[in-house]
MARDRENRO-343836 format. One line per 5 residues: number of its first residue (from 0); for each residue x, y, z of C-alpha. Coordinates in pm, 1 decimal, always signed. Each point is the difference from the previous one (the first is absolute). Example, Ala and Ser with C-alpha at 12.3 -4.5 7.8 and 13.67 -1.06 7.14 Angstrom:
0 = +1230.0 -450.0 +780.0  +137.0 +344.0 -66.0
//
This chain:
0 = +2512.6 +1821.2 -906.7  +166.0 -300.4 +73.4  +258.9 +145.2 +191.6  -205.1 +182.2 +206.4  -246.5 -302.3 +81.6
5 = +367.6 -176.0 +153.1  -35.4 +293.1 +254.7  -313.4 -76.3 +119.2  -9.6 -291.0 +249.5  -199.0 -341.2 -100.7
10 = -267.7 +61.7 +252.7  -28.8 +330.1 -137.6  -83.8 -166.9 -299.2  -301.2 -220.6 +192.7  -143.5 +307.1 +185.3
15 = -54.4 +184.9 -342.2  -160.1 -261.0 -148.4  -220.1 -78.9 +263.5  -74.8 +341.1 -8.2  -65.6 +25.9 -354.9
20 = -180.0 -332.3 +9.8  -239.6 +132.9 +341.0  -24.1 +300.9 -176.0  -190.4 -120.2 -324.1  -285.7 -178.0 +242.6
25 = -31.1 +289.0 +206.5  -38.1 +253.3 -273.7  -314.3 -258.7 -152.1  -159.9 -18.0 +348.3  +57.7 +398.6 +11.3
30 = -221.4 +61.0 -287.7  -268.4 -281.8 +161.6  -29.3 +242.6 +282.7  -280.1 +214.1 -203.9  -230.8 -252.3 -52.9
35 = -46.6 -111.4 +339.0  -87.6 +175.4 +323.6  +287.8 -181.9 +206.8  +355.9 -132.3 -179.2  +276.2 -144.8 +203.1
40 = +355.6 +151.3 -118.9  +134.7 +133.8 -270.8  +306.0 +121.5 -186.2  +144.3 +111.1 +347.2  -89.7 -354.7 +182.7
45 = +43.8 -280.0 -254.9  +330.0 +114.6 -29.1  +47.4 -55.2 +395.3  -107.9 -319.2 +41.0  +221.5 -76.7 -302.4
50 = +321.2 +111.0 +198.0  -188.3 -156.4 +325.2  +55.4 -354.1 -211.5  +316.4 +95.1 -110.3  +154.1 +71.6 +334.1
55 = -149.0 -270.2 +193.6  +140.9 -225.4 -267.7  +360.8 +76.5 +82.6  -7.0 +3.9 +355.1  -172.3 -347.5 +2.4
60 = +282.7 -135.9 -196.5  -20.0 -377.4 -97.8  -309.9 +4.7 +295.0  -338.2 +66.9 -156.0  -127.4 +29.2 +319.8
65 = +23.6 +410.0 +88.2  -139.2 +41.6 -390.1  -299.0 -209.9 +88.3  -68.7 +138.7 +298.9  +7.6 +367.3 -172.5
70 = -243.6 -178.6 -258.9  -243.4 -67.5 +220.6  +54.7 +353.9 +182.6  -103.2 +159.0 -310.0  -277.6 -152.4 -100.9
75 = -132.1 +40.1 +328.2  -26.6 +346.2 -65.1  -132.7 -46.8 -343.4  -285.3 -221.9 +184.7  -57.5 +300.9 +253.7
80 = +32.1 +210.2 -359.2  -264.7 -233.6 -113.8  -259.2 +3.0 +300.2  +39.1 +363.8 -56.0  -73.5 +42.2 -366.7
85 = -325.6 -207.4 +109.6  -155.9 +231.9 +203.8  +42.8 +267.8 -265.8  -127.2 -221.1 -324.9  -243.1 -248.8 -20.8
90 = +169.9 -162.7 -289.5  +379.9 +14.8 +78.3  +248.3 -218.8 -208.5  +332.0 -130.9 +125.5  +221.9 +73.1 -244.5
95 = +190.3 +298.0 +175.6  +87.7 -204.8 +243.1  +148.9 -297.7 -168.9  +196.2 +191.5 -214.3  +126.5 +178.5 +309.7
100 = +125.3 -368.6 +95.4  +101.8 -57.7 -325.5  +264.4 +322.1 +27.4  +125.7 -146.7 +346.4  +124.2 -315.1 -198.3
105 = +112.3 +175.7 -259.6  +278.1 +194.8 +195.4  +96.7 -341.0 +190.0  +53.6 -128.1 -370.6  +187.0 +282.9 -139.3
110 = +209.3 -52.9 +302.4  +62.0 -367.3 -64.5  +117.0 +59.2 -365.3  -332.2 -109.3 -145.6  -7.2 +273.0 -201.1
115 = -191.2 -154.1 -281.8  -264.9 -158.3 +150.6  -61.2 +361.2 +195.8  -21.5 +170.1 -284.8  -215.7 -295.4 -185.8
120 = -243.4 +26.3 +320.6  -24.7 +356.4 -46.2  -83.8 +4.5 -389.3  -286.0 -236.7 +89.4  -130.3 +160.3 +278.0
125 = -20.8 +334.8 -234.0  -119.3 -191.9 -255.5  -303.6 -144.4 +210.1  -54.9 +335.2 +198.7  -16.0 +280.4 -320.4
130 = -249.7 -310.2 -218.2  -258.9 +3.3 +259.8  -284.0 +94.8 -202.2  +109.9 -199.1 -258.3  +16.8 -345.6 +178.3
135 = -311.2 +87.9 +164.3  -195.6 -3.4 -295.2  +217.5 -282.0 -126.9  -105.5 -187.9 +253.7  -402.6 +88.4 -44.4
140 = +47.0 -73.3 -377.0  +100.5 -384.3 +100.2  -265.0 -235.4 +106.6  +43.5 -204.2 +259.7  -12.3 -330.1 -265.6
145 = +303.6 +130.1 -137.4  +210.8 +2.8 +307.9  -104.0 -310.8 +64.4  +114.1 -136.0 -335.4  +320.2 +132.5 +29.4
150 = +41.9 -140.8 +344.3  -96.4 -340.3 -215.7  +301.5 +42.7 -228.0  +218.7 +67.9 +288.9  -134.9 -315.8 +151.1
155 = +125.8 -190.4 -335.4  +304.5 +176.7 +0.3  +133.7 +55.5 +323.1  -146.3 -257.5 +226.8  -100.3 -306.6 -203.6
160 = +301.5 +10.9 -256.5  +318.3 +60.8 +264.5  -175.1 -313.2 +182.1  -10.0 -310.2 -251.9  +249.6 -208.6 -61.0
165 = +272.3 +79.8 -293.9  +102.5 -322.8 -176.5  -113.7 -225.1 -258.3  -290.2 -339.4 +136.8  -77.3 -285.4 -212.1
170 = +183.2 -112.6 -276.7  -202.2 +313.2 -179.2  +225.6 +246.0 +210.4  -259.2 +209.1 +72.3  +118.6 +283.2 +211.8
175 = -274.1 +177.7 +228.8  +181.1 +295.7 +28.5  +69.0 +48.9 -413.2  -366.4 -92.8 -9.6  -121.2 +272.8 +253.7
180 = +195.9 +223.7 -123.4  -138.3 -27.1 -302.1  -309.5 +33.1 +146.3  +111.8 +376.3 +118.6  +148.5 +76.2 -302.3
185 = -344.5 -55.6 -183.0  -195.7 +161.5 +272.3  +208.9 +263.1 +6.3  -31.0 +110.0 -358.9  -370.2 -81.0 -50.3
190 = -4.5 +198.0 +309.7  +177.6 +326.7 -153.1  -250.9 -3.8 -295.3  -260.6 -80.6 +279.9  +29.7 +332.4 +179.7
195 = +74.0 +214.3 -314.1  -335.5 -93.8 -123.8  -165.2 +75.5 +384.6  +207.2 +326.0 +9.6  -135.6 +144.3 -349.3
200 = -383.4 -168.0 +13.9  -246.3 +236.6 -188.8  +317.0 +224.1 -103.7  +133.6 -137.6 -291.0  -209.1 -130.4 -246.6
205 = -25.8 -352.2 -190.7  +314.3 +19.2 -96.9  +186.9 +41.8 +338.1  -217.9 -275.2 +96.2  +133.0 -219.6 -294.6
210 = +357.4 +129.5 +84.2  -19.1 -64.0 +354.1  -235.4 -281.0 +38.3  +272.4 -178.9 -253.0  +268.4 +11.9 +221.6
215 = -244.8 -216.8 +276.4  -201.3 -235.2 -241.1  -43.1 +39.1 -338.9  -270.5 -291.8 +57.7  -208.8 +200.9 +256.9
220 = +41.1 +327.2 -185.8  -139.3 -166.2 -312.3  -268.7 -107.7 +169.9  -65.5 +288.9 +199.4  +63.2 +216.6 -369.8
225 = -267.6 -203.6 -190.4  -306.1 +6.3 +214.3  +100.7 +365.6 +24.6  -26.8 +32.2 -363.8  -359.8 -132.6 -21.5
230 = -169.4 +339.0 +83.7  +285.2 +212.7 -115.1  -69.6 +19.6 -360.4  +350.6 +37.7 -56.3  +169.7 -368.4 -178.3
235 = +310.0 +183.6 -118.2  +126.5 +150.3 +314.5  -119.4 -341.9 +204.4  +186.1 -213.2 -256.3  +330.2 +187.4 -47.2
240 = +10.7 +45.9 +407.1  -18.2 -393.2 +39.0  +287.1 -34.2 -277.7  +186.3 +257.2 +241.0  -39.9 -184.2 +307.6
245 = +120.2 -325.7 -110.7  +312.9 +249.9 -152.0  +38.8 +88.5 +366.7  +13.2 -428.0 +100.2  +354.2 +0.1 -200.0
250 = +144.6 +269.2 +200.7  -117.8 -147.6 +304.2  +154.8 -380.0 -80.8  +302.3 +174.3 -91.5  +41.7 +120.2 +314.0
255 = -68.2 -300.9 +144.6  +249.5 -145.1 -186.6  +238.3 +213.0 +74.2  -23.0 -33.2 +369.9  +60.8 -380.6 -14.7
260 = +145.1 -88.0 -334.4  +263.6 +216.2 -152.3  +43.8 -248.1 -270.7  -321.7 +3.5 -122.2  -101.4 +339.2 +61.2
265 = +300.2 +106.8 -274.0  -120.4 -284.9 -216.0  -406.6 +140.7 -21.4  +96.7 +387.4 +112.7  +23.8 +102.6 -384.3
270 = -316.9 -203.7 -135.6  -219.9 +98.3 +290.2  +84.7 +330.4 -30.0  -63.8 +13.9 -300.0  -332.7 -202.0 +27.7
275 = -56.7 +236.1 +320.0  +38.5 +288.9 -255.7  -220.2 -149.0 -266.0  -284.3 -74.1 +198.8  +34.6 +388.2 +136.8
280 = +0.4 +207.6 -311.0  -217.5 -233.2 -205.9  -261.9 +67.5 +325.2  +30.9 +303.9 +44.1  -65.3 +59.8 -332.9
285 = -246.5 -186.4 -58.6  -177.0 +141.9 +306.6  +41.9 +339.8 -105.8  -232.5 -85.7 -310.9  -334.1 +196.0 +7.8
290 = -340.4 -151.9 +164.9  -361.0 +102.7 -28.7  -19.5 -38.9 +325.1  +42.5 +257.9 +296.7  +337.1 +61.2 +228.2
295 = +68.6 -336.0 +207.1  +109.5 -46.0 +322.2  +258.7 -193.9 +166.7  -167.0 -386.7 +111.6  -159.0 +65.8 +355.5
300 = +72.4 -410.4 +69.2  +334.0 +18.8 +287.4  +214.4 -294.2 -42.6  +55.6 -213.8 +261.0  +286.3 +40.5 +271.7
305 = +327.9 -221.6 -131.1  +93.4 +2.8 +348.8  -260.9 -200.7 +81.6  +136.3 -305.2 +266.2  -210.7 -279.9 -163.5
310 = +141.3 +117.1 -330.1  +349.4 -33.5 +95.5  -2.1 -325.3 +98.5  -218.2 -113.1 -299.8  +242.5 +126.8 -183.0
315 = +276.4 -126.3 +206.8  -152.0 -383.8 -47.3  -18.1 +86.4 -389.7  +384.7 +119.6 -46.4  +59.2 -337.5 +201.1
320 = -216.5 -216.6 -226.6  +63.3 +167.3 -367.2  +406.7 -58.6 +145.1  -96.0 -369.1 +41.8  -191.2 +7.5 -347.5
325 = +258.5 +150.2 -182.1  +305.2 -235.4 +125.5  -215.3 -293.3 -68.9  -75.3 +127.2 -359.3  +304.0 +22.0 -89.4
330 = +116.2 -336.8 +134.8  -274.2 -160.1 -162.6  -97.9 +200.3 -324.0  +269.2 +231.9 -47.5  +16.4 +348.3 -160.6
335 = -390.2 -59.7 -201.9  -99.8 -73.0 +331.5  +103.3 +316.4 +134.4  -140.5 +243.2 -285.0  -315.5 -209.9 +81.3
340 = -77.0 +81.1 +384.3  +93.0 +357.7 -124.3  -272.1 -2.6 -237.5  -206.8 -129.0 +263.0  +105.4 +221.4 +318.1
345 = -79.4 +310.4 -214.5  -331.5 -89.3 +2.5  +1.3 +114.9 +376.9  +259.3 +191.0 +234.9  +324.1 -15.0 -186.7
350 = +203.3 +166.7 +284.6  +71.0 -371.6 +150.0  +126.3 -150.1 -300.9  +185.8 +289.2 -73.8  +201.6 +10.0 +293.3
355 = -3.9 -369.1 +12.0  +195.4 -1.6 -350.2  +168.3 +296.8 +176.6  +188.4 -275.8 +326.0  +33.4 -274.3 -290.3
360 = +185.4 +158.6 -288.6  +304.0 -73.5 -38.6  +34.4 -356.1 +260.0  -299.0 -246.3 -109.5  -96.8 +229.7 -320.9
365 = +198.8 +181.1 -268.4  -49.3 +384.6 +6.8  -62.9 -25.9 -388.6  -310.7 -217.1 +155.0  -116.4 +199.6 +293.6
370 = -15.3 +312.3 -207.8  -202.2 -147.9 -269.5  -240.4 -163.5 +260.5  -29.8 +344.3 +155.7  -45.8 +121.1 -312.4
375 = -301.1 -207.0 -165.4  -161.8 +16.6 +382.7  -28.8 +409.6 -69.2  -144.7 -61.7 -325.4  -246.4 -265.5 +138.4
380 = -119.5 +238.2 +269.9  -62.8 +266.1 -258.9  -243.5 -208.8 -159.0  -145.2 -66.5 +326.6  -37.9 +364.4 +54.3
385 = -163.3 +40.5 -386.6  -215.5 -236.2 +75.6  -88.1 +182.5 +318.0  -60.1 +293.4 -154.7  -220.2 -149.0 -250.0
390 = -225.1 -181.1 +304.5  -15.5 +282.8 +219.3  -28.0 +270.9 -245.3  -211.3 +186.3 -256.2  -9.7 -139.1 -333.8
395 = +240.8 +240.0 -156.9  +230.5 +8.9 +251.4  -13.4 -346.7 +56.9  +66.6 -72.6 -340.2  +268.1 +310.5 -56.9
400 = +150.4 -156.5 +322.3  +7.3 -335.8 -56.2  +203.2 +87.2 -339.9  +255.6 +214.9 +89.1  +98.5 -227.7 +289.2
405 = +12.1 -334.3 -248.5  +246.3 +209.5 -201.1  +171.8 +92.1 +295.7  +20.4 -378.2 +61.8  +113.1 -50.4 -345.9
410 = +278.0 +262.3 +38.0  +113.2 -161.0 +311.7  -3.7 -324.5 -141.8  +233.8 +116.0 -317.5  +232.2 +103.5 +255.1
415 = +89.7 -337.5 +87.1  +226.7 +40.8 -305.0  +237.6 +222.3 +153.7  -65.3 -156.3 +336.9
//
């Protein structure tokens, strides 16, 4: 085979490819030809205007001029191709024609040895052509909110964060872009549990919720879980699915962790795990306990956007003060001090602190330090969350609640020993 491929000249080569290449488009627009009164080309035309690229291509030589004057030639015959499609349909789309233009390039690229990015536009193009229906109703199935939240966390990621300033200010060395990217790093995995719980609303019961909703907030979904539980008449599965959602809050600082602390993350992968695991079989056991009361659904209550802009830079101006807090404890009260404002930032969002301990481990304070602060901060916020439960919830599963995460607490705070 290899022999007889040296027989065949190089451009030989180019023209079957482009042919192959042409071909592929041509045959999908082929079978598009039944659905519509009108179609422009086919598997006899694509394949044309491929070698129309192609040859065009090497007679212009280094010039692009003759190639873009052949552009424009063709696709002002797919315009008159157009104009006449209109007078035939009342609804026409375009997409014939553009992947018409497409095929023109594609033969000046095979022709200028891009061979992979040829073939790379091609896969796409067949890609986007043969899922039709399915992005269609891809697109219907997401609201216009949700577009605009991701166009938020590509505002955070790609347009704020490339722009601010990388080095250290004050004698704090604070560094905007660490901090913001932080920022993204948070957003973006609240953001991941965010949209699992939108994607499988109404489909997958409390405990999806628990599962998922853990992976945002364990704080919001124990809220959101206990006034659920009020009418529910069901404490166990309430209960266990709050002790499963702050399980999910390990997982979701380890990965924090691991983004922007290698150190630590190996020092707390095996305990949080482990607490992760606890808090997941204990729950789900504990959920799966019988009721008297009827099947329950998943919490109606949405949580709010992460991606939120005021959110970001509240919790932007909280990294940037807990960073301050934290050097200045340790200057001035040392390691009790830290294990202190851990006990106390648990009592709200512990994602600042965390990630805080997370820039400061291992320069102003030990690792042994950081991970214990980290640590006793996820066992304060599980009594937070127990007392939540017991605020916002029934009496049983307030009280059920309320228990299992103070032993959760407990568990995490035993694991200080091998911390």
């Amino acid at each position: 085979m290899a022999e007889l491929l040296t027989l065949v000249p190089p451009e030989g080569i180019k023209i079957l490819v482009t042919l192959f290449l042409s071909f592929l488009i041509g045959l999908e627009r082929e079978e598009h030809k039944a659905e519509s009164t009108y179609s422009f080309g086919g598997v006899r035309t694509f394949p044309i205007i491929g070698l129309l690229g192609y040859g065009l291509s090497l007679l212009s030589g280094s010039s692009l001029l003759p190639l873009c004057v052949g552009f424009a030639v063709v696709g002002a015959f797919l315009l008159l191709s157009f104009w006449h499609k209109l007078q035939k349909e009342t609804l026409a789309g375009v997409t014939t024609e553009v992947s018409a233009l497409l095929t023109y390039l594609l033969g000046a690229l095979v022709q200028r040895d891009f061979y992979w990015i040829a073939a790379t536009l091609v896969v796409i193009s067949m890609l986007l052509l043969t899922l039709k229906k399915f992005l269609e109703g891809l697109s219907k199935s997401i609201s216009g909110d949700e577009i605009l939240s991701f166009t938020k966390f590509l505002l955070l990621a790609a347009v704020i964060l490339p722009a601010v300033p990388n080095q250290g200010f004050t004698s704090f060395q604070l560094n905007p872009y660490k901090t913001w990217l932080i920022v993204v790093a948070v957003s973006g995995v609240s953001y991941a549990g965010y949209g699992l719980q939108r994607l499988v609303k109404g489909r997958g019961g409390v405990l999806v919720t628990a599962l998922l909703g853990g992976a945002y907030s364990s704080t919001v979904t124990t809220v959101t879980l206990a006034k659920t539980s009020r009418d529910a008449g069901r404490p166990h599965l309430f209960a266990g699915s709050i002790l499963m959602a702050s399980g999910m809050m390990y997982l979701r600082l380890l990965a924090l962790l691991w983004l922007f602390n290698g150190e630590l993350f190996h020092r707390l992968a095996w305990t949080f795990a482990g607490m992760s695991a606890a808090a997941l079989v204990v729950g789900a056991w504990w959920a799966h306990r019988p009721d008297a009361g009827p099947a329950a659904q998943a919490a109606e209550a949405p949580p709010k956007n992460p991606l939120e802009l005021d959110a970001a830079f509240v919790f932007a101006a909280m990294f940037v003060a807990i960073m301050i807090a934290t050097r200045l404890v340790v200057q001035y009260l040392g390691d009790a001090g830290v294990y202190g404002l851990a006990g106390i930032m648990g009592l709200t969002d512990i994602n600042p602190f965390v990630m805080s301990m997370s820039q400061t481990a291992g320069t102003s304070t030990a690792v042994s330090v950081a991970a214990a602060g980290i640590s006793i901060a996820a066992a304060s916020n599980n009594v937070a969350n127990g007392a939540y439960a017991y605020a916002f919830g029934d009496r049983e599963t307030g009280r059920a609640g309320l228990l299992l995460m103070v032993g959760l607490a407990a568990l995490g705070v035993l694991s200080l020993l091998v911390v």
